[in-house]
C-alpha angles and dihedrals in degrees: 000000000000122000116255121230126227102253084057120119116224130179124238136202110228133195117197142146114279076233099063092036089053086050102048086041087059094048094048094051083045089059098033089245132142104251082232079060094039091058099036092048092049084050102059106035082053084073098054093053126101121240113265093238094057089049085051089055106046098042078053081059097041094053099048086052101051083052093054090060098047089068106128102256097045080043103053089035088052092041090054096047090054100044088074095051123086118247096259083055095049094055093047097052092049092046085050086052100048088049103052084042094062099038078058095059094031086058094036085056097055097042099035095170095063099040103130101224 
């Protein structure tokens, strides 16, 4: 038997509660999807997700910090500064924070030893 490649397509025989397959029949029809699509689209994005406990975690950080800036004196300094910006601006200066702020956590999270705190 040849081997197969990655990029091959091979049937499987699946097993699963008429409760689940309804389910996964509704949502596919939802998203105008096959149900073959549905199931094979809900598998693989289940590998990209983070564990729940690690988006527990780093919300918990994410939080704290945001705290942390909104102390009185980052606060007023940061609300001064933009104060003098439009709102275009505004938004993008707060989108460019809360990413960083999250890269931050999110690297802080994989390298633990070396998070500034």
């Amino acid at each position: 038997m040849p081997r197969r490649s990655k990029t091959d397509v091979v049937q499987v025989n699946l097993r699963l509660r008429e409760e689940l397959r309804q389910r996964l029949v509704r949502e596919a029809e939802r998203t105008g999807r096959s149900f073959n699509a549905e199931l094979v689209k809900r598998l693989d994005d289940s590998f990209d997700r983070m564990p729940a406990d690690q988006v527990l975690e780093l919300t918990a950080e994410v939080l704290k910090r945001v705290s942390d800036l909104l102390q009185p004196e980052e606060f007023k300094a940061r609300r001064e500064k933009l104060a003098k910006l439009s709102e275009e601006e505004v938004a993008a200066e707060n989108e460019k924070a809360i990413t960083e702020l999250f890269k931050k956590v999110a690297e802080d999270a994989q390298e633990p030893d070396k998070a500034i705190k």
